[in-house]
Structure formats: C-alpha cells, structure tokens
VOBA-1610 file (N, C-alpha, C; in pm, whole numbers, padded with zeros to 5 digits, always signed):
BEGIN
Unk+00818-07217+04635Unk+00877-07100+04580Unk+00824-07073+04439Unk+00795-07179+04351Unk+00737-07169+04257Unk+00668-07121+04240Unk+00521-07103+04306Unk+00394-07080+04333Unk+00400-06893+04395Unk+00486-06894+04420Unk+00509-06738+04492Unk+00566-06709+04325Unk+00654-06743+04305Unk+00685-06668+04149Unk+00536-06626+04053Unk+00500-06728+04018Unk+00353-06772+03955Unk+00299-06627+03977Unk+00236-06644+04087Unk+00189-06556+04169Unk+00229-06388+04113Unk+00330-06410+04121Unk+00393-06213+04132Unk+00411-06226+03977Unk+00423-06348+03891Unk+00431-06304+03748Unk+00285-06279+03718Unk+00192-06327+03735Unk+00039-06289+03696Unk+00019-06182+03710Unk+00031-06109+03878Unk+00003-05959+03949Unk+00080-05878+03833Unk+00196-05912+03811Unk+00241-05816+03712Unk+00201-05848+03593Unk+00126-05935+03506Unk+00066-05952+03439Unk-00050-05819+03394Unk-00144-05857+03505Unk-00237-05809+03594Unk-00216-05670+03564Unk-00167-05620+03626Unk-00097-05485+03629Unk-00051-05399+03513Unk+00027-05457+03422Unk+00063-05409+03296Unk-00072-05400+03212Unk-00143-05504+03196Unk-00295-05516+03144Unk-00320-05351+03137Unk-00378-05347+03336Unk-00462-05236+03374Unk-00409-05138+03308Unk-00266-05123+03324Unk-00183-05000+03261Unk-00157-04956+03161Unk-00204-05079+03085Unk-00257-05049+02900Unk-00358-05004+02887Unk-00486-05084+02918Unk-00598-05072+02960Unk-00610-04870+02915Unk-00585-04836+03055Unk-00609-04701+03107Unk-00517-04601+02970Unk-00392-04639+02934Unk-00340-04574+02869Unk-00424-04583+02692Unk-00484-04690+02720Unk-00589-04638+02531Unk-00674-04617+02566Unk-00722-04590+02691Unk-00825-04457+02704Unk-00822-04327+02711Unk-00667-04353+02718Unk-00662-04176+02751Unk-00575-04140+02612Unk-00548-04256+02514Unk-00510-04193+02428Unk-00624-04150+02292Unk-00698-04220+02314Unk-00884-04229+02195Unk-00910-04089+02301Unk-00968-04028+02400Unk-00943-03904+02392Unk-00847-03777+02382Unk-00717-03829+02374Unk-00625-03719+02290Unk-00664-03716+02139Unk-00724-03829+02096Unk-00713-03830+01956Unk-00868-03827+01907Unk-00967-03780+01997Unk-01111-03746+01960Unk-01127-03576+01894Unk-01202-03633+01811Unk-01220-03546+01667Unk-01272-03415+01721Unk-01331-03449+01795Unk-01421-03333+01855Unk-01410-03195+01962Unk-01344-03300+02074Unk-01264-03288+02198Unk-01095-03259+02183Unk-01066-03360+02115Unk-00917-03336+02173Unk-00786-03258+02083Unk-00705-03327+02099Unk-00625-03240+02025Unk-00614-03279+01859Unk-00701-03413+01796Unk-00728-03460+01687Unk-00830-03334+01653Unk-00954-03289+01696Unk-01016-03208+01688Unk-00904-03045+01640Unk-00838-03013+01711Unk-00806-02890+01674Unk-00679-02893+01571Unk-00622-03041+01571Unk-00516-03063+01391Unk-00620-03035+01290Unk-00720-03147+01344Unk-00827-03094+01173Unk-00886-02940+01150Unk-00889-02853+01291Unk-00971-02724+01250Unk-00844-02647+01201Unk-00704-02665+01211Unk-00634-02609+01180Unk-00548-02666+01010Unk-00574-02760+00994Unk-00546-02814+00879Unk-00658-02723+00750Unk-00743-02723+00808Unk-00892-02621+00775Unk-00871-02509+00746Unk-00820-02443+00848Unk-00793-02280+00825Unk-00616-02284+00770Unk-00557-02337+00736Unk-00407-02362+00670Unk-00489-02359+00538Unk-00586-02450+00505Unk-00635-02470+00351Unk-00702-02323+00331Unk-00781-02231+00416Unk-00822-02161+00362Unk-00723-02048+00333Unk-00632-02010+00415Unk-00489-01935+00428Unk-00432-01929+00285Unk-00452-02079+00242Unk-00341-02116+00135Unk-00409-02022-00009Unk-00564-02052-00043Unk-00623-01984-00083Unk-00664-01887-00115Unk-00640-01806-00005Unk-00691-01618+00022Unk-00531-01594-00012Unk-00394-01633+00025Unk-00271-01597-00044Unk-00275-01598-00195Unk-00313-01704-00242Unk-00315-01758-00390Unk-00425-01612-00436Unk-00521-01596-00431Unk-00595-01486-00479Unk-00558-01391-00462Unk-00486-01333-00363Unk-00412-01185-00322Unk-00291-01220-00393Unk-00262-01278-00430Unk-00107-01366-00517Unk-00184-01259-00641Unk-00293-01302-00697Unk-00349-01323-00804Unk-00387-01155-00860Unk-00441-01115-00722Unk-00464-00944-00719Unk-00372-00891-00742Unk-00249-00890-00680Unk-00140-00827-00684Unk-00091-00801-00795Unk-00068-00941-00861Unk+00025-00963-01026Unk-00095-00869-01144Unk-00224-00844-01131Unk-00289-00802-01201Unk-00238-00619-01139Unk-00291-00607-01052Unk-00221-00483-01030Unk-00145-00416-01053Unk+00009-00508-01052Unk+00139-00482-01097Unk+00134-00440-01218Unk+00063-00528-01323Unk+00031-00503-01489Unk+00001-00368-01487Unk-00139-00370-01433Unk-00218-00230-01440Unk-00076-00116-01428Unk-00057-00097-01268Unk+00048+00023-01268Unk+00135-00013-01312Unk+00213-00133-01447Unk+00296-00049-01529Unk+00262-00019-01638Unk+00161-00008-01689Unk+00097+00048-01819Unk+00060+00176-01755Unk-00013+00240-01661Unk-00030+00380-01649Unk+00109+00415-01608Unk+00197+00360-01591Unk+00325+00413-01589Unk+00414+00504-01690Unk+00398+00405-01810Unk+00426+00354-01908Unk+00351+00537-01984Unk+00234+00504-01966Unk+00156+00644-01993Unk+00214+00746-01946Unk+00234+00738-01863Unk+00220+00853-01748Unk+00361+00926-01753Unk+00488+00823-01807Unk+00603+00896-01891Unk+00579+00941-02025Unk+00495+00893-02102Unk+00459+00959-02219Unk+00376+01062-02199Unk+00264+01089-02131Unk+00229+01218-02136Unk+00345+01327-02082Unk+00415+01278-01923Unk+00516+01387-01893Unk+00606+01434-02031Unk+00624+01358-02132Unk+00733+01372-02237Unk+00664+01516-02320Unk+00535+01454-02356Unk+00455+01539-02456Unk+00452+01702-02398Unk+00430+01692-02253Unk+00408+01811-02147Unk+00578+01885-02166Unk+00683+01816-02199Unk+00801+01870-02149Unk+00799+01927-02310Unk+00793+01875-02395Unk+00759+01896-02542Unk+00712+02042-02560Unk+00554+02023-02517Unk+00475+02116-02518Unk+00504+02303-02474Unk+00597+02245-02333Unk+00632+02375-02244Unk+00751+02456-02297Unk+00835+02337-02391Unk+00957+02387-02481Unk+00866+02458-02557Unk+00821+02400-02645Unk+00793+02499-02772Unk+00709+02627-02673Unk+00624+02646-02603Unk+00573+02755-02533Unk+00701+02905-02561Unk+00837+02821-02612Unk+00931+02968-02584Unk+00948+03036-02712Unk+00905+02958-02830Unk+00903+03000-02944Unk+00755+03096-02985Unk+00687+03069-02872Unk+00538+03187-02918Unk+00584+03335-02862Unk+00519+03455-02950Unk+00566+03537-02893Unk+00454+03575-02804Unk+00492+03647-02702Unk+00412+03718-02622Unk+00322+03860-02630Unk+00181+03809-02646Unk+00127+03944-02667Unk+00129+04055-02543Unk+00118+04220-02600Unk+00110+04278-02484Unk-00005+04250-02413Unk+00013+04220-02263Unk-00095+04200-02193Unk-00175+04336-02124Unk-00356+04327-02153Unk-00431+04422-02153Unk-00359+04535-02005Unk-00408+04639-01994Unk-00378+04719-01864Unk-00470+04673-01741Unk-00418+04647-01635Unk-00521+04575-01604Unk-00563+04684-01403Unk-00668+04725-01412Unk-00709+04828-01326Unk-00768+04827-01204Unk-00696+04837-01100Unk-00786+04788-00997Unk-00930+04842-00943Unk-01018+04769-00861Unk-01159+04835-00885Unk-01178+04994-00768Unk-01240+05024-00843Unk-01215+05192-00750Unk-01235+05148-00576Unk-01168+05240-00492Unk-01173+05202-00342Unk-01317+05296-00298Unk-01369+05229-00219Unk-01499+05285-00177Unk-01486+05403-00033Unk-01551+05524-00036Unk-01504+05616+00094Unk-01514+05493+00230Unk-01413+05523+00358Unk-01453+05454+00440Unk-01573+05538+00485Unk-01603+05447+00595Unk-01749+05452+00688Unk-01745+05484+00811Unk-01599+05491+00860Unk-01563+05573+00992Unk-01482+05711+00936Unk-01517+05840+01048Unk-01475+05951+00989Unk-01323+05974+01007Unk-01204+05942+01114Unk-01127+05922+01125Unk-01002+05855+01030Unk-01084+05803+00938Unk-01010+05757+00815Unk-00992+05853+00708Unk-00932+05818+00644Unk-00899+05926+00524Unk-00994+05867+00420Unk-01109+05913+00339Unk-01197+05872+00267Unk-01202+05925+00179Unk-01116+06017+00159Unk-01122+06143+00018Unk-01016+06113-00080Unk-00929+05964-00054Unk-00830+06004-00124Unk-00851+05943-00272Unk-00792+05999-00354Unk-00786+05906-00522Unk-00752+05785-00523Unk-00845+05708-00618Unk-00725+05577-00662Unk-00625+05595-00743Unk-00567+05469-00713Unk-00438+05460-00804Unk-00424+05396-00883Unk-00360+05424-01030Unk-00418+05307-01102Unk-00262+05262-01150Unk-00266+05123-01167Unk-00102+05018-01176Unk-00157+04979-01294Unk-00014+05038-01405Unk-00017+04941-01499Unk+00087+04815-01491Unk+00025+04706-01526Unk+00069+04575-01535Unk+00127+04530-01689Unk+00230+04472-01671Unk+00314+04465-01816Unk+00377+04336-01768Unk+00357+04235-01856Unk+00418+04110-01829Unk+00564+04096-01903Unk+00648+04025-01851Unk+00805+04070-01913Unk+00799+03960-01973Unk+00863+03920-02105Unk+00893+03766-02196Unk+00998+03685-02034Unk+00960+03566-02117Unk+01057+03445-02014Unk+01186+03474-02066Unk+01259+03479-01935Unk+01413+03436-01963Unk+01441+03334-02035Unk+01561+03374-02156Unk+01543+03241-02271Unk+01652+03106-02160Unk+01617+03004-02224Unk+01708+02895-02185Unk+01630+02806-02160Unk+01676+02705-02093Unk+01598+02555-02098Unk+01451+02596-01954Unk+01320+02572-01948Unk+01231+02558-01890Unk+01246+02437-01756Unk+01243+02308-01838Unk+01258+02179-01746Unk+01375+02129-01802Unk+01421+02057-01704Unk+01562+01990-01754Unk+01504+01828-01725Unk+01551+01739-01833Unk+01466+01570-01851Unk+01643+01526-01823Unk+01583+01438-01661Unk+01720+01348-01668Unk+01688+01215-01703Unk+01791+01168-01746Unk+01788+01045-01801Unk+01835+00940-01686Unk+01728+00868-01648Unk+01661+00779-01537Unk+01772+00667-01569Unk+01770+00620-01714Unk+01857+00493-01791Unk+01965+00484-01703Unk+02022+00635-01719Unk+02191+00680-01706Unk+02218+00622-01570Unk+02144+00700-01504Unk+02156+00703-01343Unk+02167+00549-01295Unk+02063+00443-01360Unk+02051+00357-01290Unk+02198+00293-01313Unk+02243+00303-01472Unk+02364+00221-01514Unk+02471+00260-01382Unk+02474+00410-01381Unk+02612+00409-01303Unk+02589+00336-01146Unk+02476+00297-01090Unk+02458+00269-00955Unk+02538+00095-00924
//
C-alpha cells in the first residue's frame, strides 16, 4: 500500500511540476515587451507621458492668452469710455447749415411710351440739430454684479 501511495504522490508531483512548468510560459508571454500585454502598458505609459505634456503647454498657452485678453480688455473699456466721452461732448458743437444738396438731372427715357419730357425736381435737404438729452447711457457693470 505504501508503494501505491509513493506512486500517486510523485504523479502528482509530476503533474503540478508540468502545471507550473506551462503556467511561466504563458505568463513571460503575457508579460513580453513586445507582444504582450507588457508591450502595450509601456506604449501607453508613453503616450500618458506625452498627454501629460501637450496639457502642460496648452496649460501654458491658455494662461498667456488669458493675460493677453485681459489687457485688450482692459483697453478696450478705456477706449469705449473716451468714445462715450467724445459722442457727449459732440452735443455741445453747433451744427452748421448743411450745403443744399441736388439731385443729378434725370436723363429723357429711351422708350417712347414713357414720359421723357418731364422737369426735375429739386429737394432741399436741411439737417435738424439732435434731440437734446443723454446720447448713450454707461451702466455700471460694478453695480449689477454686486446685486446678483
């Protein structure tokens, strides 16, 4: 009986071996650089590093950008100010009379059925002063935001 034990403990010996054996072969190709899935951690560890990079520089574009448009901002309320400035005082100039202004003579038509004989007419043009009172009205952006 001994010898039969012996026996079936070796086979399973035997056996577990093979079954290692086979299993670190098939795990050195899960884990080949080239081939397996070790291969596509590193190509992706790769393109994660370059990812990280092209963010960091578009990081980098952006914040420069941001600067930029708030300084033409920054401008771009100071000229509107100067313009709102400018269009006020426009009400304190007086208005000269503006020339008569004549339209160009009409030429006879070229079919006979038309009326080709008739006179021009001549429009005088007279520009009226602006209605007095405020032009643009400047809201105050400050205000608005406080009450929100």
């Amino acid at each position: 009986m001994e010898l039969v034990a012996d026996i079936l403990l070796v086979a399973g010996a035997l056996g577990a071996g093979l079954y290692c054996f086979v299993l670190a072969r098939r795990l050195n190709r899960f884990n080949d650089l080239e081939k397996g899935v070790g291969g596509a951690v590193a190509v992706l560890s790769a393109q994660v590093d370059d990812l990280n990079k092209t963010l960091e520089s578009a990081r980098a574009a952006s914040d420069t950008s941001n600067e930029a448009l708030g300084e033409l901002t920054v401008k771009a309320e100071a000229a509107a100010l100067r313009l709102e400035l400018l269009m006020a005082s426009m009400h304190d100039v007086p208005i000269a009379d503006a020339p008569e202004v004549k339209p160009p003579e009409a030429k006879p038509a070229d079919r006979p059925d038309e009326i080709a004989n008739q006179g021009t007419v001549e429009v005088e043009c007279k520009s009226e002063p602006p209605a007095p009172g405020l032009m643009f009205m400047r809201r105050d952006r400050g205000a608005a935001r406080a009450e929100t």
